[in-house]
C-alpha positions in Angstrom: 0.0 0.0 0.0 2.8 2.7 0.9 4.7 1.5 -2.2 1.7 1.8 -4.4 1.4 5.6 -2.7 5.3 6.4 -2.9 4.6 5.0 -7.1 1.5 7.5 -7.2 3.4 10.6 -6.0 6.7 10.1 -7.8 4.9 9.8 -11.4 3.0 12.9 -10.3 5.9 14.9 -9.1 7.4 13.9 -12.5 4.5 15.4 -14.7 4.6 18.1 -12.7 8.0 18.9 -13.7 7.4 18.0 -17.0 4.3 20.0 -17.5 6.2 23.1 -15.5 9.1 23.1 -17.9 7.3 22.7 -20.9 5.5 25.6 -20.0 8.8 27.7 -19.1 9.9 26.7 -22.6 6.5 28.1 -24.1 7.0 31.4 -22.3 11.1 31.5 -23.2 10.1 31.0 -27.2 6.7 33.3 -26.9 9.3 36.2 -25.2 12.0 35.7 -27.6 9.5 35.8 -30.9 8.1 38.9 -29.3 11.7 40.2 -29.1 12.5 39.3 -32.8 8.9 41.1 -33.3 9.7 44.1 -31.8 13.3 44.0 -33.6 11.9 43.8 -37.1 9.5 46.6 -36.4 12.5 48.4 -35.1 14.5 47.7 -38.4 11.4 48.1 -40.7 11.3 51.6 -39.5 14.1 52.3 -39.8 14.5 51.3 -43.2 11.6 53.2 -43.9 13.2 56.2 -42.9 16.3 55.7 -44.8 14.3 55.3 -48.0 12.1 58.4 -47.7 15.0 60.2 -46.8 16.8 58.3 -50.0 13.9 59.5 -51.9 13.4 63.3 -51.1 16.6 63.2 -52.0 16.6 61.5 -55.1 13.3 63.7 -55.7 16.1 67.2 -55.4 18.7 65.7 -57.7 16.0 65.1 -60.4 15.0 68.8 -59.7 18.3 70.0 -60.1 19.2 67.9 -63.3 16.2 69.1 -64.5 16.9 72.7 -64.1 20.4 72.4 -65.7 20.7 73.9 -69.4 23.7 71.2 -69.8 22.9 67.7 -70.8 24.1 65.3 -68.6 24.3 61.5 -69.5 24.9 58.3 -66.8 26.2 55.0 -68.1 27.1 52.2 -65.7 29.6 49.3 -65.8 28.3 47.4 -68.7 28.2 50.3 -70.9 24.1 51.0 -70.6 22.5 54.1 -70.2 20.6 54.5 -66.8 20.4 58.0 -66.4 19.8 61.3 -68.3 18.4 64.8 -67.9 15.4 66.3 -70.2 18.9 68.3 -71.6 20.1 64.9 -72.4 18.9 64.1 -76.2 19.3 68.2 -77.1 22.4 68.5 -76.6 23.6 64.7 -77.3 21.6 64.7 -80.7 19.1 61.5 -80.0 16.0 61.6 -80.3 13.9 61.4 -77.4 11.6 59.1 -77.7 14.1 56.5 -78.5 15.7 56.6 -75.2 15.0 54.5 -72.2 16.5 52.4 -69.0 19.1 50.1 -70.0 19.8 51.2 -73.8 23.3 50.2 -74.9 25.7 52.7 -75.5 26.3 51.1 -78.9 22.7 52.2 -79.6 23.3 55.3 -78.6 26.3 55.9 -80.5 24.5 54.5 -83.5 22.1 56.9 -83.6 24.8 60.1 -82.8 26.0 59.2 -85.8 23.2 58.3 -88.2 22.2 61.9 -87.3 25.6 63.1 -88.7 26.6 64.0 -84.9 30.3 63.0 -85.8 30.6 64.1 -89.3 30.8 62.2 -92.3 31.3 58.7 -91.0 30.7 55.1 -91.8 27.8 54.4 -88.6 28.9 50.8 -87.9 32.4 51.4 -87.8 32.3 54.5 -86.0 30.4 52.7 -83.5 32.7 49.6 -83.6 35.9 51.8 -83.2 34.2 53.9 -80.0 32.9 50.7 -78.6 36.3 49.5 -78.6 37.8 52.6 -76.9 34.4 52.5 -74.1 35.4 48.8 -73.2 39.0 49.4 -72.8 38.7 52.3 -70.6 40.0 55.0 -72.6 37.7 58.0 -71.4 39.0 61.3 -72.6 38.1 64.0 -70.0 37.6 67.0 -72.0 36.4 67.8 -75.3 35.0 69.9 -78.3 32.8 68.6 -81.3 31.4 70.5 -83.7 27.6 69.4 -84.5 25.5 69.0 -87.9 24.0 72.4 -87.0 26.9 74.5 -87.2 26.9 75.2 -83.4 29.9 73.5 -80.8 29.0 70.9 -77.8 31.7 70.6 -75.1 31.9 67.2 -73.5 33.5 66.4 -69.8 33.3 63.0 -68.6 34.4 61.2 -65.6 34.7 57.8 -64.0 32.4 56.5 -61.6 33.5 54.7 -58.6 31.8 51.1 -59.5 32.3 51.2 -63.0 30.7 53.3 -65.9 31.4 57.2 -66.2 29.2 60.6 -66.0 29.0 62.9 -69.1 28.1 66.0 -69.5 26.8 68.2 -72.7 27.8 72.4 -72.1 26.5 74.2 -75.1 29.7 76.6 -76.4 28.2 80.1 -76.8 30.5 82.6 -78.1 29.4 86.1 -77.2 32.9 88.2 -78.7 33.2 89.0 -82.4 35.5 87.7 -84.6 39.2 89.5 -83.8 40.5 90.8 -87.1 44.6 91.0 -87.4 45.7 93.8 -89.6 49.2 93.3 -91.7 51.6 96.1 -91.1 55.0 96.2 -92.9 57.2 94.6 -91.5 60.1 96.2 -89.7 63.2 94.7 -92.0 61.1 95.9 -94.8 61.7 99.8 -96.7 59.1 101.6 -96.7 60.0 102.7 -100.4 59.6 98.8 -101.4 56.1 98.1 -103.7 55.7 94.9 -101.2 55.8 97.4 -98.0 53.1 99.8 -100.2 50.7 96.9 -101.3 50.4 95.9 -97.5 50.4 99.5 -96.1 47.4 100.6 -94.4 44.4 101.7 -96.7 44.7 105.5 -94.8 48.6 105.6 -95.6 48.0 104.4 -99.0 45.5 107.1 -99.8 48.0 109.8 -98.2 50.4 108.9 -100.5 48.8 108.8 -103.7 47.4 112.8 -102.6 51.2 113.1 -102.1 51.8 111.8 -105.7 49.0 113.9 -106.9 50.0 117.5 -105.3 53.3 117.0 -103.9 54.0 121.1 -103.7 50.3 121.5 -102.2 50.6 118.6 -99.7 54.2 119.5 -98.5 53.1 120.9 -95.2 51.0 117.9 -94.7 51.6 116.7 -91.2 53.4 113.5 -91.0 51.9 110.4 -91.9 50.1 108.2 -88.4 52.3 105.3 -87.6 50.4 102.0 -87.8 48.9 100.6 -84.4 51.3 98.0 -82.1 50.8 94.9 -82.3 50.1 93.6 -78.6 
């Protein structure tokens, strides 16, 4: 009978224990989920905030690019176009519409110089040969091309840290007139010589042939101006 009792209370006393450490396990894995929970939250708002904040300023840049009168081009490692301004096609001589994410550069080029962008050229080897340069890593930094329409593009490009390069299209406006260089004789040459005469100033020329014409009249003449110096 006490052996039968002692049996009774020991099995109890086992489930007991069983049933109060699977419930200690519940809690520990119910606790540490929540934990996770509240750590994902933690990290989802955070992320959040790093992408509206990645955004807004993503939203300026476009603004700014936007506002630029230059054209400015993006191309990444594997020679595509990702990026471009509305300037972009103006100033680079595609057309618009055939533009979007991802174009090849060879593409690109093709149709720079189908619109005559780089003078009278063979397309597909004018491609081939700047394809060539682009995947070798020749990128020249600065430069001047002259466009179908008479008018002059400068070009500045730099690498980009991962791969690919940044380009952009400035418009050359020249606002100065043309200089003009005069001839004057030259210093080891007489002024009696017929070269020194035919490349005399018109105004000296004209003085002399009144001198030829009236030489007693135009004695007292003052003496003749000496021709501007040469800077």
């Amino acid at each position: 009978m006490l052996s039968g009792f002692l049996f009774w209370w020991l099995a109890v006393l086992v489930l007991a224990s069983l049933l109060g450490w699977q419930v200690w396990r519940a809690r520990h894995f119910r606790a540490a989920a929540e934990m996770r929970e509240a750590a994902l939250i933690a990290d989802n708002a955070t992320l959040s905030e790093a992408a509206s904040r990645a955004e807004a300023k993503a939203r300026q840049l476009d603004g700014v690019l936007a506002a630029l009168s230059d054209g400015v081009s993006v191309v990444d490692a594997e020679l595509r176009l990702v990026g471009w301004n509305p300037r972009f096609p103006e100033c680079a001589g595609v057309p618009r519409r055939a533009l979007r994410i991802g174009i090849s550069m060879a593409e690109v080029l093709r149709l720079q110089a189908e619109a005559g962008e780089f003078g009278l050229v063979d397309p597909e080897a004018e491609v081939a040969q700047r394809m060539a340069l682009l995947r070798g890593g020749f990128i020249v930094p600065r430069l001047r091309r002259e466009r179908p329409d008479g008018t002059t593009v400068e070009l500045r490009r730099a690498a980009l840290p991962g791969g690919g390069f940044v380009t952009v299209y400035s418009p050359v406006i020249s606002t100065s007139p043309p200089q003009f260089q005069p001839v004057w004789p030259r210093p080891s040459m007489p002024i009696g010589d017929p070269a020194s005469r035919a490349c005399a100033p018109p105004q000296l020329r004209a003085m002399r042939r009144r001198r030829a014409r009236c030489p007693t009249r135009c004695a007292a003449s003052p003496p003749m101006p000496a021709g501007p110096r040469l800077p």
